[in-house]
N, C-alpha and C positions, 0 to 999 in steps of 0.2 A: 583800652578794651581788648580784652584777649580773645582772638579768630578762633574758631571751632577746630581751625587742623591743629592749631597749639596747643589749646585747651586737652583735645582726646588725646594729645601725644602727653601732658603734663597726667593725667589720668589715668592713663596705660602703662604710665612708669609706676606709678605709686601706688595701682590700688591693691588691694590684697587677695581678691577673687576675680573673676570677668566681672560678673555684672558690677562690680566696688565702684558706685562715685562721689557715697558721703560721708566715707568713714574719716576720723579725724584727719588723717594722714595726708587722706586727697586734697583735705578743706585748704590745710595748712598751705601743702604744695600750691595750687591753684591761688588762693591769698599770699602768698611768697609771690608768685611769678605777676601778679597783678601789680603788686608792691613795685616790686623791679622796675616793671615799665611805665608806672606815673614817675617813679622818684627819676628817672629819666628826663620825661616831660618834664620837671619842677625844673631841674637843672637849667634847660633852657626856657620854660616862660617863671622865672620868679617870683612874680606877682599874682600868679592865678591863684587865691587865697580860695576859692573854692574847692578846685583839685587837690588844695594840701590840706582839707578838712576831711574831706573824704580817706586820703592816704593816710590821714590820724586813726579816721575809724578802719579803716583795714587793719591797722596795723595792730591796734588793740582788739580788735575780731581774733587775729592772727595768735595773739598772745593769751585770750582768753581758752582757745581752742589747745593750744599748748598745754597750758596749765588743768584741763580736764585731761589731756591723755598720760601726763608726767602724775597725776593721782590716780586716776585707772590701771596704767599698764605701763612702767617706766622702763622695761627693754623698749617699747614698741618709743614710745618719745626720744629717748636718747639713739635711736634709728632714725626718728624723722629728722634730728636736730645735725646730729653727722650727715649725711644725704643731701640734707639743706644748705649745710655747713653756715646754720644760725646763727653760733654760738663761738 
């Protein structure tokens, strides 16, 4: 679970305007930095099959959100994916 001073610091790096916190960019960043910190916790509890269900659907959240901005706007994807360093 990502704390609020983490979150608005993950949000202020990546948004595109001030008020920006759901444009794809942010979603991705914010779902990357979530990713992170379960696939942490999996490492050491390997058997919590419910946190690595969840970390399934993040990750496909993560990749479905990709895949609308790399057909929208593909400077603005291949930004997030360098930045991310996804790929």
């Amino acid at each position: 679970m990502l704390k609020t001073k983490k979150k608005q610091a993950v949000v202020k790096k990546h948004q595109i305007h001030d008020k920006d916190t759901g444009s794809p960019e942010v979603q991705v960043a914010i779902l990357s930095t979530r990713i992170d910190e379960l696939a942490k916790h999996l490492k050491e509890h390997k058997k919590d099959n419910h946190s690595r269900r969840g970390l399934l659907k993040m990750v496909a959240d993560r990749r479905t959100h990709l895949k609308y901005l790399e057909r929208k706007n593909k400077s603005r994807y291949e930004t997030v994916v360098k930045k991310l360093e996804l790929k």
